[in-house]
PABA-976450 format. One record per residue (C-alpha): y negated, x negated, z negated. Coordinates in steps of 0.05 Angstrom, whole numbers, plus 32768, in hexadecimal, padded with zeros to 4 digits. Each point is the difference from the previous one (the first is absolute). Last residue first. Layout:
BEGIN
YXZ/...
***
This chain:
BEGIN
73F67A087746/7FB37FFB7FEC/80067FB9801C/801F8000803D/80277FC78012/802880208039/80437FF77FCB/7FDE80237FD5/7FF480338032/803C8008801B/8021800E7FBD/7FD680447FF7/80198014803E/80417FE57FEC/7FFC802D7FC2/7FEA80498028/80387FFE8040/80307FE27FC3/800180337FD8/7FEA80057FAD/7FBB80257FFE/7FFE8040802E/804080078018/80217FF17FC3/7FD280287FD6/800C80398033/80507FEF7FED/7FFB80137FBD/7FCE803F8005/80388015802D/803B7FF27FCE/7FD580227FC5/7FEE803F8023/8055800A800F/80117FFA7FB3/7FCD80287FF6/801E8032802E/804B7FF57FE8/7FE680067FB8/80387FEF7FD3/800E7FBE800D/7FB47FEC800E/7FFD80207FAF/803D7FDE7FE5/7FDE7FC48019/7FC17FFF7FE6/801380187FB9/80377FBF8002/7FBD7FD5800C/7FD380287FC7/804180007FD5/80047FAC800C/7FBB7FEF7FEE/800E7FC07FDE/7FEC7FDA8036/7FC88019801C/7FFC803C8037/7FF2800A8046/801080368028/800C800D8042/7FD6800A8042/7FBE80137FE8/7FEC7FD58037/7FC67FD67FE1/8020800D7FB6/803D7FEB8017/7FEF7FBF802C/7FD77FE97FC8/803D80027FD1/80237FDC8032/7FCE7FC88012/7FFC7FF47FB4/7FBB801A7FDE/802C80267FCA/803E7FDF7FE0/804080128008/803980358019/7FF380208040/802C803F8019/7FEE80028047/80068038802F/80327FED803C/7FE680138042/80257FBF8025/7FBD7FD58014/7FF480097FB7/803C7FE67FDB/7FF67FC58035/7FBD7FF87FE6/800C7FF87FBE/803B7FD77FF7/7FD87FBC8006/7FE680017FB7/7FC57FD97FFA/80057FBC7FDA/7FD27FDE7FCB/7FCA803C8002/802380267FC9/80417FD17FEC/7FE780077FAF/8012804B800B/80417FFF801D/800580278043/803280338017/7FFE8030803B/803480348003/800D802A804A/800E804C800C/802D802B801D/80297FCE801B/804580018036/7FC77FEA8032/7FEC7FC87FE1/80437FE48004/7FFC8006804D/7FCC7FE2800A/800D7FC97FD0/803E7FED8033/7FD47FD68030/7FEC7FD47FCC/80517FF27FDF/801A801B7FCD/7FEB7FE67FB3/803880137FD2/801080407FDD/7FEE801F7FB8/800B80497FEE/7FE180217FCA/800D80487FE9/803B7FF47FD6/7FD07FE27FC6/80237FED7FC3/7FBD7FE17FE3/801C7FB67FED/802D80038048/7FBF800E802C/7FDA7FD37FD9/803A7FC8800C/7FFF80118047/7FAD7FF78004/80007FC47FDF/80377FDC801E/7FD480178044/7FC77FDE7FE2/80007FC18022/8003801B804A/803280378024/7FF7802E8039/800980577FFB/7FF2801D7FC0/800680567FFD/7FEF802A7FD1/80268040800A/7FE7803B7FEE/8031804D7FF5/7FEA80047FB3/802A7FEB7FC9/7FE07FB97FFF/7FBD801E800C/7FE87FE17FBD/80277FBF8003/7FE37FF5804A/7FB980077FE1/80167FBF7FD2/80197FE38031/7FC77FFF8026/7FD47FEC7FBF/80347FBC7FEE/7FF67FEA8042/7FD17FD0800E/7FEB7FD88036/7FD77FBD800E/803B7FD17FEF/802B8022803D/802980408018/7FF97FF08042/800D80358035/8008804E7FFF/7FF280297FC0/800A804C8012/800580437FE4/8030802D8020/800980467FF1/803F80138006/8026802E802A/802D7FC5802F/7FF17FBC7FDA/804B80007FF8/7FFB7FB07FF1/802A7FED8037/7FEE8038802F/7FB880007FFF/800A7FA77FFA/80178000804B/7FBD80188013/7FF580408034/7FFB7FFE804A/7FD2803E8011/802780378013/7FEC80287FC8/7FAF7FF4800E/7FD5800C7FC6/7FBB7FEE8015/7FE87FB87FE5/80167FD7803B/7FD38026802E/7FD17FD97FE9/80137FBC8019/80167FCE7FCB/80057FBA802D/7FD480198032/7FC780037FC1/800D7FBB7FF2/80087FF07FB6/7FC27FEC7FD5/7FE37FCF7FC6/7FB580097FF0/7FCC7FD68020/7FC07FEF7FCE/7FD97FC58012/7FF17FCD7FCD/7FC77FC38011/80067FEF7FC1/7FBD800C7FD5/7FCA7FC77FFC/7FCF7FFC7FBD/802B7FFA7FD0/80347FE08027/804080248016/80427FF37FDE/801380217FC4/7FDE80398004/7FF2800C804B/805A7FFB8003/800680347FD0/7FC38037801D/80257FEC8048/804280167FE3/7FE5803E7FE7/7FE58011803F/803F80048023/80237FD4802D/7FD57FC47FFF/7FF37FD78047/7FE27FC87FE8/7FCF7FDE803D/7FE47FC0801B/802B7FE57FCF/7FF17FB17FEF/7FD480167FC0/804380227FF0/802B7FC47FFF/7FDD7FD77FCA/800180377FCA/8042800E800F/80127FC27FEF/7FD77FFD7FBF/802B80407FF3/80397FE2800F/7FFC7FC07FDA/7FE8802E7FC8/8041802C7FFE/80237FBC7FFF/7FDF7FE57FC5/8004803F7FD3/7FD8802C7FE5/8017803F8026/80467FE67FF1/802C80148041/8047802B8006/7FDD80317FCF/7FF480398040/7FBA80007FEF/7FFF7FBA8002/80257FF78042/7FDF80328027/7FBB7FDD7FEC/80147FB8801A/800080188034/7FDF8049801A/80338027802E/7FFB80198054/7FBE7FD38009/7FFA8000804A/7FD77FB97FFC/7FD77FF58043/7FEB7FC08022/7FD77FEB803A/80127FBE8027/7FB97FDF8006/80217FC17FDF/80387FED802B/80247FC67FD1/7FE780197FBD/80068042801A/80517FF9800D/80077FE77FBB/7FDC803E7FEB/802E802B801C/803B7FDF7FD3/7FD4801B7FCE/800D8042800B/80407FF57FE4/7FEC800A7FB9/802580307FDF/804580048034/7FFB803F8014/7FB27FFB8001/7FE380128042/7FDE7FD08032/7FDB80208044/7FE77FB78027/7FCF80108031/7FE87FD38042/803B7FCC7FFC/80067FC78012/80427FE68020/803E7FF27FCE/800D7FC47FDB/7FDC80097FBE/8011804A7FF1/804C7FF38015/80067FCC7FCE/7FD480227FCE/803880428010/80387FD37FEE/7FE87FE37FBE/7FEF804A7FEB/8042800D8018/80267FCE7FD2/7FDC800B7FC7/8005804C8006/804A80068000/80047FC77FCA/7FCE80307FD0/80298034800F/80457FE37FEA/7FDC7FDB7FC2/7FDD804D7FEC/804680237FFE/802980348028/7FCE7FFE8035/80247FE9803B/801A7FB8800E/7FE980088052/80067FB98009/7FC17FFE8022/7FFB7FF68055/7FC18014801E/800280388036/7FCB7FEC802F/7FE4803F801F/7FE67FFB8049/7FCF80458008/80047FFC8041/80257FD1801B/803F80047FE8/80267FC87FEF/801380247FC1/80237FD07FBF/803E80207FEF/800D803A7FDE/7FEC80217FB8/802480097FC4/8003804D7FE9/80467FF97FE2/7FDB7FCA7FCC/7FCD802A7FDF/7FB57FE78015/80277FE38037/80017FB2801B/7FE97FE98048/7FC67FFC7FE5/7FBD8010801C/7FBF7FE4802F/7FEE8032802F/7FDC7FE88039/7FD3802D802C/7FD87FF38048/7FC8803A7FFA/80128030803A/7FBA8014801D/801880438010/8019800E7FC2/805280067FF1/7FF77FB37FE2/7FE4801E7FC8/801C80347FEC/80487FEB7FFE/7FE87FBD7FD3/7FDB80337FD3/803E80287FFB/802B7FC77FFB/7FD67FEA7FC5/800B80407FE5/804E80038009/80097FC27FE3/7FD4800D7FBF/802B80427FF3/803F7FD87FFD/8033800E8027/80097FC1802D/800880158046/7FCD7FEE8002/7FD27FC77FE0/80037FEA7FBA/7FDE7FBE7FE0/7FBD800E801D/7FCF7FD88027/7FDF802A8042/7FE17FD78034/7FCB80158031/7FEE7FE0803F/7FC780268023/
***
């Protein structure tokens, strides 16, 4: 079968969407039938030390690393340019390479997935599937980068409109996000075709025995930087985006300020201003802030926590899942969950009983939770396995590419 996967980032590129797709990609052409794969990407980074290499003359999968001017995302013209230029790319490469049994689109950039209709007007019984990672023009809205009324947000709507009747398939993330996209898109009398496929990390990747204390394991740089040594680490690793919020974890951090807990923000996004100013406003000495490290490196991080925060605005419910969850999991680290109910996370929790989740607003009930995993060695202990059972049993790769297989199969009740 020839499959191609369309995503801005590929490996080693750090973002989360990379590493998926090259997960799927991995998986794939490891079976015994070996599906022929192309990955089409940029040659760009989601932040710019993480730019990609060259175009691959590999084989198998061949990726085709798109040039982009790689501006960054320090404003909307920058990005917008970035994406121009690669979603002019990637309809190039769409139209001019062979056909193509299955065509896997994502949506970093909103919208790309069109460039895989191009190729189906020109090899029509080319099948295609939308891996919807984030809901456009909704994100935007909600975020107040995007008038809900006005004519650009219904451009894109009417757009999207158009390009789901041409999915075989929308892969959703949670179930929220298929309740969002049914309600503004599907006809009344004709539901998307939505399967649900949470996000995952590979279970080789985070092995179990990485979650029993082990002195002579190889310990993170940042223990020692940020004398991380005898506290209790709480943990926010990766983008700190439009779709979080922050003002509730600090809060709880306020209240344990004098106690031995760290909170802990490792990457970078838009509201990393917002986060060090809160810190300074609040006086808070238990906050540290460093800079996104590289993918093979979160291992390690994750292993200097305790415990891992999850934030999610509530007007972003269903729009985007957060990607942090599963990782946390795959490492035994209970989850402290701050946001609205019915989100993958807060579904995850009360499935698992493997952390807690709370509103926002509810910062004694999330400080409460802590003091008491950091006082408790053997809750503390219940809470990390019941963690990483829910990774083995919901968020892995051996149970999501299953699941992945058979979309890509054509099955219907996938």
């Amino acid at each position: 079968m020839r499959i191609t996967i369309i995503n801005q980032f590929y490996t080693p590129d750090i973002s989360p969407t990379a590493h998926l797709a090259a997960s799927l990609a991995e998986h794939r052409v490891r079976k015994p039938h070996k599906d022929e794969l192309r990955i089409i990407s940029s040659a760009g980074g989601y932040v710019p030390q993480s730019g990609a290499v060259e175009e691959s003359m590999f084989d198998n999968p061949r990726i085709h690393r798109l040039w982009t001017p790689n501006l960054g995302k320090s404003s909307t013209l920058k990005r917008c340019i970035d994406y121009g230029v690669f979603y002019f790319s990637a309809a190039m490469t769409s139209l001019t390479m062979p056909r193509q049994d299955v065509i896997i689109s994502l949506t970093t950039p909103p919208f790309i997935a069109w460039t895989a209709v191009l190729h189906q007007f020109l090899h029509p019984w080319t099948r295609l599937i939308l891996w919807n990672m984030d809901c456009y023009p909704e994100l935007a809205e909600r975020s107040g980068k995007l008038d809900e009324n006005g004519w650009a947000a219904r451009i894109m709507r009417r757009m999207n409109r158009m390009l789901f009747r041409r999915m075989e398939r929308i892969v959703c993330l949670d179930q929220a996000m298929a309740n969002l996209l049914n309600e503004h898109y599907a006809s009344p009398d004709k539901p998307l075709p939505t399967t649900i496929i949470p996000n995952w990390e590979a279970a080789a990747f985070f092995p179990r025995a990485s979650l029993k204390p082990n002195p002579k394991r190889e310990a993170w740089s940042g223990v020692e930087e940020h004398r991380l040594a005898g506290r209790f680490v709480v943990l926010y690793l990766g983008n700190a985006g439009y779709g979080h919020e922050f003002d509730t974890a600090l809060a709880a951090a306020a209240m344990l300020n004098n106690e031995p807990v760290t909170f802990l923000f490792v990457g970078g996004g838009s509201r990393w201003e917002e986060i060090e100013r809160g810190v300074e406003e609040r006086g808070l000495k238990n906050v540290v802030l460093h800079g996104y490290v590289p993918k093979d490196m979160t291992r390690l991080v994750m292993q200097s926590a305790d415990c891992a925060l999850i934030t999610l605005r509530d007007r972003i419910l269903g729009v985007m899942s957060p990607s942090k969850l599963h990782s946390n999991l795959a490492m035994g680290l209970p989850i402290v969950y701050i946001g609205p109910e019915t989100s993958n996370v807060d579904e995850a929790i009360r499935t698992y009983d493997c952390g807690i989740s709370v509103r926002h607003g509810q910062a004694a009930e999330a400080a409460a939770y802590i003091r008491s995993l950091m006082n408790d060695e053997t809750k503390k202990a219940a809470a990390r396995e019941k963690a990483r059972a829910a990774f083995d049993a919901a968020f892995c790769d051996t149970v999501t590419l299953k699941k992945f297989d058979d979309v890509i199969a054509g099955k219907i009740d996938a």
